[in-house]
N, C-alpha and C positions, 0 to 999 in steps of 0.2 A: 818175792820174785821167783818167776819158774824160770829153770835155766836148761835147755837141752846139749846133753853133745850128739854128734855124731861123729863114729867110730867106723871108717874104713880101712885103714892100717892096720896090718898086723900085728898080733901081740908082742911079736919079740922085736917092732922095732923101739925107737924110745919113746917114743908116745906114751908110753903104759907108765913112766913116773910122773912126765907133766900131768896125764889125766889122774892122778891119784894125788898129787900136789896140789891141782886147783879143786878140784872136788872136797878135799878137807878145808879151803878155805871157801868155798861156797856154799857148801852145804850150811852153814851155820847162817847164808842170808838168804835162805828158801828151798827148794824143792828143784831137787835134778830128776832128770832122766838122761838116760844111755841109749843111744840106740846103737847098734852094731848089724853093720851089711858091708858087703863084699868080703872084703879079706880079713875085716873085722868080727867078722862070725865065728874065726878059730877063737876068741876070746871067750866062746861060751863051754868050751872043752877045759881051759885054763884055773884049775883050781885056786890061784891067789885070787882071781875076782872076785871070790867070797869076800873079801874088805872091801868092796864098791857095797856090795849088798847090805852089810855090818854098819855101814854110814848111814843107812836108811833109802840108798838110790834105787829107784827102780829101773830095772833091766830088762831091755825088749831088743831082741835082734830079727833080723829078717830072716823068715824059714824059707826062703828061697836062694836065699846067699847059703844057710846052712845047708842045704839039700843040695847045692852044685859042688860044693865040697866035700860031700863025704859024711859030714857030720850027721849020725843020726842019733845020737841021745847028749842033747848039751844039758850042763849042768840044770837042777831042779830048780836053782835058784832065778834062771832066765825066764823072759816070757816071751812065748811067738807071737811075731806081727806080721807086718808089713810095710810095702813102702809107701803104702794107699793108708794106712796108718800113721806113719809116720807123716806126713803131709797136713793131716789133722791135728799131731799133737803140734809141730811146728805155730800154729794160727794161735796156740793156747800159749806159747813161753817170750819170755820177756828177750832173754839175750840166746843165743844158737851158736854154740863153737862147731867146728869140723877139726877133726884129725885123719889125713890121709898120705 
């Protein structure tokens, strides 16, 4: 099973234990992906997200949510997309959470 989240909340609200709580126990029934846009794009500045990556999840945030914020080098471990991207992978994944 492919599972997406998306990630608009900020790192430091509590979202960032539930997503690292279900991500350990889904990761083990398929393939996650991350997306992070809007205020979720501080997430890619955030050194503990190295353990999403460590799980095997692939990470893609919006460069346009990072570019209105300021952010100009998120961690190495992120990948740039978009939102026209993510609409795409959406058609591919079986379940889609939001955290906002």
């Amino acid at each position: 099973m492919r599972f997406l989240f998306v990630v608009t909340s900020n790192p430091f609200a509590k979202d960032y234990s539930t997503i690292v709580g279900l991500a350990k126990s889904l990761v083990k029934h398929g393939e996650i992906v991350m997306f992070f846009s809007g205020n979720g794009a501080y997430y890619t500045i955030r050194p503990e997200t190295r353990e999403l990556k460590d799980m095997g999840i692939k990470l893609l945030y919006c460069a346009h949510s990072a570019y209105q914020r300021g952010i100009e080098k998120p961690l190495d471990f992120f990948e740039s997309s978009s939102t026209y991207n993510l609409s795409k992978i959406m058609q591919d994944c079986e379940r889609v959470l939001s955290f906002n």
